[in-house]
C-alpha positions as CSV (number, residue, x, y, z in Angstrom):
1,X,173.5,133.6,101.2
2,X,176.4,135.6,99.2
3,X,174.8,136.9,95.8
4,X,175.8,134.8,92.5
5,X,177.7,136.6,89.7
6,X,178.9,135.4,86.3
7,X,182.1,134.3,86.4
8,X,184.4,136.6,84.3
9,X,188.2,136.5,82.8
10,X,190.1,139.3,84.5
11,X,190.3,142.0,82.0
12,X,191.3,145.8,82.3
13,X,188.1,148.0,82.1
14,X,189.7,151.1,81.3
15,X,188.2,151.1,77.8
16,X,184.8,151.3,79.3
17,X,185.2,154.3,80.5
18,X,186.3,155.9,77.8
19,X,184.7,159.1,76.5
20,X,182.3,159.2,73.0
21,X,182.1,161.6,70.8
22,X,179.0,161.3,68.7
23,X,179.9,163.4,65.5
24,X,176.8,164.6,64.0
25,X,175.8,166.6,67.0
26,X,179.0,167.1,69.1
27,X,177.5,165.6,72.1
28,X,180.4,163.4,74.2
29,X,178.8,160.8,76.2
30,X,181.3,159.9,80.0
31,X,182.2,156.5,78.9
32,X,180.5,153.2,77.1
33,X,177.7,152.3,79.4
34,X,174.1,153.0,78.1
35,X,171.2,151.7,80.1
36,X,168.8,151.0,77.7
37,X,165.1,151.2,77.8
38,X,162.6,149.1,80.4
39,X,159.0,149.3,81.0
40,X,158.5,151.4,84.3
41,X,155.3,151.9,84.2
42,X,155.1,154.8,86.3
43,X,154.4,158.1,84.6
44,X,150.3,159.3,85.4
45,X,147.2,157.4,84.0
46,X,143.8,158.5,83.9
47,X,141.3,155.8,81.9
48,X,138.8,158.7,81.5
49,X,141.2,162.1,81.4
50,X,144.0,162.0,78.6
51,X,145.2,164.8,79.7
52,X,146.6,163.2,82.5
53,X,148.0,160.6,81.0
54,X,151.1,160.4,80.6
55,X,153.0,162.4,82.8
56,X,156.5,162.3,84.6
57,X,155.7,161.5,88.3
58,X,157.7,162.2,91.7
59,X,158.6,158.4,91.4
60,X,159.5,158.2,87.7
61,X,161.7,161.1,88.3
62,X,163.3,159.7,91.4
63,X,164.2,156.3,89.2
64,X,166.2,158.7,86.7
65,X,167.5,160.6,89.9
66,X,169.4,157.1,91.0
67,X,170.4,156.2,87.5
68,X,172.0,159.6,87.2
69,X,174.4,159.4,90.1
70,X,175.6,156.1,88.9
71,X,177.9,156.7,86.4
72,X,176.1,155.9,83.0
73,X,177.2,157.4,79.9
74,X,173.9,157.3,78.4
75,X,170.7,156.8,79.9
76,X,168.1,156.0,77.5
77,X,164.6,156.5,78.8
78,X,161.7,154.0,78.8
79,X,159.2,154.3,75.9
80,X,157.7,157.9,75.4
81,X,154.6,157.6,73.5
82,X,153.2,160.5,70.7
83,X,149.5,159.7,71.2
84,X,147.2,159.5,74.9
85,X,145.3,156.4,73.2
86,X,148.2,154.4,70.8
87,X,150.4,153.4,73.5
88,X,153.0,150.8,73.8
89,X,151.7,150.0,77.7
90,X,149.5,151.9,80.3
91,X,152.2,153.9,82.5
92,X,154.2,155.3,80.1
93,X,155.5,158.9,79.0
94,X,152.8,160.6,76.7
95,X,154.0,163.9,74.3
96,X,151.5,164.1,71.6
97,X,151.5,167.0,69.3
98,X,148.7,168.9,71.3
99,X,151.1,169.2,74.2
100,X,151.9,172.6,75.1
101,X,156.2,173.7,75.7
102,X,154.9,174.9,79.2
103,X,152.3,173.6,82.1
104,X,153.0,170.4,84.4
105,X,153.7,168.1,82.0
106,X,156.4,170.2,80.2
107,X,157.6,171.2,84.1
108,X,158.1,167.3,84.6
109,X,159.9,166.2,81.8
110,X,162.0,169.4,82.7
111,X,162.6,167.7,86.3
112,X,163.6,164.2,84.7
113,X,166.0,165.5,82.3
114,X,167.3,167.9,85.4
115,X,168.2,164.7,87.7
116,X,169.4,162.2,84.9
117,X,171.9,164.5,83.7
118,X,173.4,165.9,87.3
119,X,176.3,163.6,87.3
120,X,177.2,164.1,83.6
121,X,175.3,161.3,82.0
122,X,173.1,162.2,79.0
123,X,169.2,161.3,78.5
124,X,168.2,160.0,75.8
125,X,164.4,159.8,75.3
126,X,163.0,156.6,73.1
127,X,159.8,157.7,71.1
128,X,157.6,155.3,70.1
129,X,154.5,154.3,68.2
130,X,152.8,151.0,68.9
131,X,151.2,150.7,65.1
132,X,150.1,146.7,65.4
133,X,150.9,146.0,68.6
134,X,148.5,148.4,70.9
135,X,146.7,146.1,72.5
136,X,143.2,145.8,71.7
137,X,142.3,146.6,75.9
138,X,143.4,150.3,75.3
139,X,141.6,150.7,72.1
140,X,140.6,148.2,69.3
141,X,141.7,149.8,65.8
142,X,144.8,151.2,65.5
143,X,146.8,152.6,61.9
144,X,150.2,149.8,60.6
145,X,151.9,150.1,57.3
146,X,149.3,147.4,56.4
147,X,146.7,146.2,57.6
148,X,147.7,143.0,59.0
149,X,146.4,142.2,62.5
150,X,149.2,141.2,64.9
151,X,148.4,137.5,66.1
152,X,147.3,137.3,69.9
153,X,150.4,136.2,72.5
154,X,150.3,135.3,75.7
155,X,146.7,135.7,75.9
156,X,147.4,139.3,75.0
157,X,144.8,140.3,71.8
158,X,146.0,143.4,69.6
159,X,143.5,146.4,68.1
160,X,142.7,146.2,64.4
161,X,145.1,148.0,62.2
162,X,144.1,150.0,58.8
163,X,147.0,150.7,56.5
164,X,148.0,154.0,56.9
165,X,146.8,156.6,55.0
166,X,149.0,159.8,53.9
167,X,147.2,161.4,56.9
168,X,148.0,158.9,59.5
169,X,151.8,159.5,57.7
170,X,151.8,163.0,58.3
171,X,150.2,162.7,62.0
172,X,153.0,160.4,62.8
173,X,156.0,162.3,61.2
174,X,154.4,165.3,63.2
175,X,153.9,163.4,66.4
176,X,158.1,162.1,66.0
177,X,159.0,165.8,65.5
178,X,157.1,167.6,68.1
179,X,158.2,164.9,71.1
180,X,162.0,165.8,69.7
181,X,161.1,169.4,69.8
182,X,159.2,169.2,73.2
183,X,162.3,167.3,75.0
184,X,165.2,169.6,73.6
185,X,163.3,172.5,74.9
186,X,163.0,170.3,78.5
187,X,166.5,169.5,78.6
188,X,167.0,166.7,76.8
189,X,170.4,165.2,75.1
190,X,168.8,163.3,72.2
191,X,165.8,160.9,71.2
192,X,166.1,157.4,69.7
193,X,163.4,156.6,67.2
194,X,162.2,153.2,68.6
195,X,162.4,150.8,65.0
196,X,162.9,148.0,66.7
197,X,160.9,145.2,68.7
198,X,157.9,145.1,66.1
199,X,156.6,148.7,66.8
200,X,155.1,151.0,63.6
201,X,158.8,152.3,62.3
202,X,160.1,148.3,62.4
203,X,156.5,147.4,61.0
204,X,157.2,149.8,57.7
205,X,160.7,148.3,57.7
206,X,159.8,144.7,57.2
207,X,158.1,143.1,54.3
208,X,156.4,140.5,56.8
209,X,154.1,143.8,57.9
210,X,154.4,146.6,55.4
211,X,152.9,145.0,51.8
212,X,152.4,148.8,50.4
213,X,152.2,149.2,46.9
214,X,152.7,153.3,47.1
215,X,156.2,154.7,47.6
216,X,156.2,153.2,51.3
217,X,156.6,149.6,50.6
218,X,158.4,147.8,47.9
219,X,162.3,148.0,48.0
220,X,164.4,148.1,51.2
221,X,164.8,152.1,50.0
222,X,160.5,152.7,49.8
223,X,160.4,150.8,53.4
224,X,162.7,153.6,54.5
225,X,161.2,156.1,53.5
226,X,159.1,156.9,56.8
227,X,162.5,157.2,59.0
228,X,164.1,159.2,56.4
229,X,161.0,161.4,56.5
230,X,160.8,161.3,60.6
231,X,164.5,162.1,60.8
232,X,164.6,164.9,58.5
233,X,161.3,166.8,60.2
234,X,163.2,165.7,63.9
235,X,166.6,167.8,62.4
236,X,164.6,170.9,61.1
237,X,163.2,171.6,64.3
238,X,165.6,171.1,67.2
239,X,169.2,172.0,67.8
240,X,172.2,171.0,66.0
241,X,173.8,169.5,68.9
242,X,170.3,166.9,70.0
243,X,171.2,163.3,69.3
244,X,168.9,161.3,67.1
245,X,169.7,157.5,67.3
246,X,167.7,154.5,66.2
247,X,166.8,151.5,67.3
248,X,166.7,148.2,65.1
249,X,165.8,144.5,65.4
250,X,167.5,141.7,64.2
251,X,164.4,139.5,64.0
252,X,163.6,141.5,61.2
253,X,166.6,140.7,59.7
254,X,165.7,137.0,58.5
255,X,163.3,136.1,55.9
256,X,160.5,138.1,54.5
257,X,161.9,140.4,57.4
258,X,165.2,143.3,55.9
259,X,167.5,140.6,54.7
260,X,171.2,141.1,55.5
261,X,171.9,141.6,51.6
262,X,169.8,145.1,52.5
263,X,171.8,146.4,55.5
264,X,174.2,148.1,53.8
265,X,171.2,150.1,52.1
266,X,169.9,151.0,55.6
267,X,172.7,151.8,57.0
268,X,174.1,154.1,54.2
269,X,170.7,155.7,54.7
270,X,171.5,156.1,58.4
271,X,174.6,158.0,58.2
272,X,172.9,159.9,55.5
273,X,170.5,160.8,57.7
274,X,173.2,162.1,60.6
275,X,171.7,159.5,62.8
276,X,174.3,159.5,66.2
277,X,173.9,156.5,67.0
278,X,172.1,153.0,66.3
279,X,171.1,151.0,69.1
280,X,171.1,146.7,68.0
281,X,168.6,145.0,69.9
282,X,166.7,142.1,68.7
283,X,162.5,140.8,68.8
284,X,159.2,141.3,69.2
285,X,155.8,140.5,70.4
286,X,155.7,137.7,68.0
287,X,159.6,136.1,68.4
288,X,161.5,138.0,71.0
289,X,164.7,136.8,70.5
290,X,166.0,136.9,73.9
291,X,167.8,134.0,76.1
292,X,168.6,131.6,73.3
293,X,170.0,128.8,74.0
294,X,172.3,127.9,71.3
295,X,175.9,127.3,72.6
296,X,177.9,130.0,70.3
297,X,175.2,132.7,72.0
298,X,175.7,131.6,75.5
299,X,179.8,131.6,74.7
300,X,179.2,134.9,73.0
301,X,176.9,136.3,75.8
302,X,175.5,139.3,73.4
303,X,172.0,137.7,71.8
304,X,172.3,139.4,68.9
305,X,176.4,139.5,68.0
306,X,175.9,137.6,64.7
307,X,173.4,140.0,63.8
308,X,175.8,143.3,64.6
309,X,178.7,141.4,62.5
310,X,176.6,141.9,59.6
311,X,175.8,145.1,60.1
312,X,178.5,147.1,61.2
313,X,180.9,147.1,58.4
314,X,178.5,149.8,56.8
315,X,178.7,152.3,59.6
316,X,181.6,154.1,60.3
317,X,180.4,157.8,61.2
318,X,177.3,156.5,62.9
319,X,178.4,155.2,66.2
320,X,177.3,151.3,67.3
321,X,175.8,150.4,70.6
322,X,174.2,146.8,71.3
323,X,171.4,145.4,74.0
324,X,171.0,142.2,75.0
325,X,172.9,139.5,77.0
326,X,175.8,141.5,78.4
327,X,176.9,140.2,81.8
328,X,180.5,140.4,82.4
329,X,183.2,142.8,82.0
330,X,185.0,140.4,79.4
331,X,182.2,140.2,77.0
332,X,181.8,143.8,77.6
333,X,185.4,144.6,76.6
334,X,186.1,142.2,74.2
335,X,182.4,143.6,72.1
336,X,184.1,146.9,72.1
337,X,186.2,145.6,69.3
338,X,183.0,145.9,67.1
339,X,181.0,148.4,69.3
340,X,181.0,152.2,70.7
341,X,178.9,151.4,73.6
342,X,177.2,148.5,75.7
343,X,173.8,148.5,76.4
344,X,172.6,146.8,79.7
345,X,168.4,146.6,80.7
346,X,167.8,144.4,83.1
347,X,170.6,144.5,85.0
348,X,170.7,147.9,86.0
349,X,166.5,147.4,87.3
350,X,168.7,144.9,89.8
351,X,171.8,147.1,89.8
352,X,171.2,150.5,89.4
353,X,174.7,151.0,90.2
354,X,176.6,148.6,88.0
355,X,178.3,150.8,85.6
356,X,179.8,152.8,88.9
357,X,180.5,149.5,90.1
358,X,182.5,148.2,87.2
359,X,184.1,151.1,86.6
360,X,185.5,151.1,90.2
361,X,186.5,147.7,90.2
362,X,184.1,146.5,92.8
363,X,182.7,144.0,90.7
364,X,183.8,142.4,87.1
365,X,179.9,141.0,86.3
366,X,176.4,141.7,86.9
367,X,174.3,139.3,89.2
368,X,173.6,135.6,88.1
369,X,169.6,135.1,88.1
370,X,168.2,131.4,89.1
371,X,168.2,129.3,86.3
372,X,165.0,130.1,84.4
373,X,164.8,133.9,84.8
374,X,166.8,134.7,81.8
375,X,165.3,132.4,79.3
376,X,161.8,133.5,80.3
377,X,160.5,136.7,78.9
378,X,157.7,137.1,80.8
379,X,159.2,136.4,84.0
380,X,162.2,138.7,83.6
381,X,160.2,141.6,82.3
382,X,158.1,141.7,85.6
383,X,160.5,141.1,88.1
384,X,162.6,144.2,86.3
385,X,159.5,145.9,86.8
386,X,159.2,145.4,90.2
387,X,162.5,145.7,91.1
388,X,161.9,149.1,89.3
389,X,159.3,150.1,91.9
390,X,161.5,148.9,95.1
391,X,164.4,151.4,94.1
392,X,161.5,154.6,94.0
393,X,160.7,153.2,97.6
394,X,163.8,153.3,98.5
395,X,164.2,149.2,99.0
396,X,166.7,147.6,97.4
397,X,166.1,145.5,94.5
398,X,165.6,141.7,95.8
399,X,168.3,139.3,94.7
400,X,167.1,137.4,91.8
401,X,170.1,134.8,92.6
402,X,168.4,134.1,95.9
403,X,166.1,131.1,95.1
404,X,163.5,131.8,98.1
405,X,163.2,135.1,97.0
406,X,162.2,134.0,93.5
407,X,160.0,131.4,94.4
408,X,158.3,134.4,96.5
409,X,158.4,136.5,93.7
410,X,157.0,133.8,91.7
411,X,154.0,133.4,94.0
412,X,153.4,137.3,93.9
413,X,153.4,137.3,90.2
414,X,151.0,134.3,89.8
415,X,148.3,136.6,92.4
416,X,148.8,139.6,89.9
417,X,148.0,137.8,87.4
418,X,145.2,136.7,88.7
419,X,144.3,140.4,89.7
420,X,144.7,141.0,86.1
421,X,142.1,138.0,84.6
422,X,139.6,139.5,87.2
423,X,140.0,142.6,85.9
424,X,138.4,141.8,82.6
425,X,140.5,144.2,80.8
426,X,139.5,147.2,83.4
427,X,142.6,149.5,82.4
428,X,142.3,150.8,86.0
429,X,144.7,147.5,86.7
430,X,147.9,148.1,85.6
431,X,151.4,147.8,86.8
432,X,153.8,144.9,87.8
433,X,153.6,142.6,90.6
434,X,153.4,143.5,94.3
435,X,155.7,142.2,96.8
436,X,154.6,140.6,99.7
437,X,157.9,139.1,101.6
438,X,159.3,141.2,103.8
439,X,162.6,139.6,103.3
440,X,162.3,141.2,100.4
441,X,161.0,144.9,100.9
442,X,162.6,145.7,104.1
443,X,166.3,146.1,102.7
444,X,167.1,149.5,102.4
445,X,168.2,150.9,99.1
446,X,172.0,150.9,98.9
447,X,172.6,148.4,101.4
448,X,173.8,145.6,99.1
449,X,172.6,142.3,100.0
């Protein structure tokens, strides 16, 4: 069966592959494409040794090796967590400020940074702190702006937060400007503070979660405060040409979240701040925002479009990049009217090498999943996942428009999740579904199906 791709207008794609200049550092990025964060879940775990947490592996590196020789101006780095036991998801990158600029780990992150940027695309790492949303399985109290415990989801239950002490303030800042350090000295373009998607910098942000009455909470200026002071200690320690972007939700953007009457505030204090580049994305644990069905989204194709309208009249030195729903090289071209760059997640775990494509003219969209896929968090998540691990086993990712290879994903998926209940919250289980259909694992990678 051919694959399914959006249908799109013809349109000249030159202006994707235009060059960007980001002004505060220097750094030019090859043209508009920036593959934006996923889960991989495949850097070391240990339950028992944090030390050997967290830790680029052979596979993880050989992911950003693919990505690298496909033509992506930016590639922008799963989340890289700054503690072994606060962590956004078992598998991930770990620099805490205890780790050493030498030794295996340092060696590693070397190696990543080595093979994502051999082709000319810069790597960008996203830093992260879970605040609310660790989940109570990898520890059960954890530090928020306030101390207001993130309602279970999914059947997923979340640690106990305190509010932050000064202390915890400092530890964070410190944890923020060490990873920076650590990853310019590794070779790293940039870092993008991760304030988006509910984590602790979007949870100081927004008046649902941060109800501080010190000079953290309050105004749209106190609820800032923690960036500005994050961004300032990043700056002072690494070089003037390392990108620092930001990431930031548009759920929070509604009410009791940063109302749009406050985005010219935050992004003043942006530019202020010399932040490169701010990524738009949208969500969280509690509303994720993705695959809504309201007609003007689907026509737009960009989730959060609305959301960017509002706030990119007040950036003008800062550059603009935006993830979520981009499919087809007309959306693409027409969003650059608005944006500097186009973020795309998923479809590079299915394509790793759409941008090359595009750009070439081999194809004008990315593939169409079944109906159901996209509007499914959950379900779209894991199969990036597991597409994720094909492409380090050199398979190629299985065809999400191919219905019998879904409805075999589908099966494998509802076994790991069984795998998972029996577990009982072991954090030995971890990881995204297993493939079982040969169909599906015995396509070599970089023979298109």
């Amino acid at each position: 069966m051919p694959v399914r791709r959006y249908d799109s207008a013809v349109v000249d794609v030159a202006p994707l592959g235009q060059p960007l200049k980001f002004e505060f550092s220097g750094k030019v990025a090859k043209n508009r494409f920036y593959k934006a964060s996923m889960a991989e879940d495949l850097a070391s775990w240990s339950v028992e040794n944090f030390e050997e947490r967290g830790i680029p592996t052979k596979e993880l590196i050989e992911l950003y090796r693919i990505w690298g020789e496909n033509e992506w101006g930016i590639i922008a780095t799963g989340n890289i967590d700054i503690e072994f036991d606060m962590l956004d998801l078992v598998g991930d990158g770990i620099i805490t400020p205890e780790c050493p600029f030498s030794g295996p780990r340092f060696e590693a992150f070397q190696e990543m940074a080595k093979v994502s940027k051999a082709n000319g695309s810069l790597i960008v790492a996203q830093v992260t702190h879970p605040g609310r949303q660790l989940a109570a399985r990898i520890r059960k109290d954890t530090i928020s702006a306030s101390a207001i415990q993130h309602p279970p989801k999914n059947g997923a239950e979340y640690a106990r937060p305190r509010e932050a002490t000064k202390e915890d303030i400092a530890r964070v800042i410190d944890g923020f400007a060490h990873a920076a350090e650590y990853l310019d000295k590794a070779g790293f373009d940039g870092i993008q503070l991760h304030g988006a998607h509910g984590y602790l910098i979007a949870q100081f942000l927004s008046e649902l979660s941060n109800q501080r009455t010190d000079e953290y909470g309050g105004s749209i200026s106190s609820r800032l405060r923690l960036v500005s002071e994050i961004a300032r200690e990043v700056k002072r320690r690494v070089r003037p040409d390392f990108i620092v972007g930001i990431k930031v939700n548009s759920v929070e953007f509604q009410e009791k979240g940063i109302k749009p009457a406050e985005a010219r505030i935050m992004c003043e204090t942006f530019q202020e701040l010399e932040f490169d580049y701010v990524e738009l994305s949208g969500g969280n644990h509690e509303e994720i925002g993705y695959g809504s069905k309201k007609e003007t989204t689907l026509k737009r194709e960009a989730y959060f479009l609305e959301f960017v309208r509002d706030i990119v009249p007040h950036l003008s030195r800062t550059k603009k990049f935006l993830t979520g729903g981009f499919r087809t090289t007309a959306a693409m071209v027409d969003a650059l009217a608005i944006l500097d760059g186009i973020g795309i997640a998923r479809p590079a775990a299915q394509e790793p090498r759409l941008a090359r494509d595009i750009l070439s003219g081999k194809v004008t969209s990315a593939i169409r999943p079944v109906d159901g896929i996209v509007n499914d968090v959950m379900l779209s998540a894991n199969t990036a996942g597991s597409q994720m691990a094909q492409i380090v086993r050199g398979q190629e990712p299985f065809d999400l428009s191919d219905e019998k290879a879904v409805e075999s994903y589908k099966a494998d998926l509802g076994t790991h999740f069984q795998k998972f209940a029996a577990a009982n919250g072991s954090l030995e289980f971890h990881g995204f579904p297993e493939l079982s259909s040969p169909n599906i694992t015995s396509h070599p990678y970089g023979v298109p199906y």
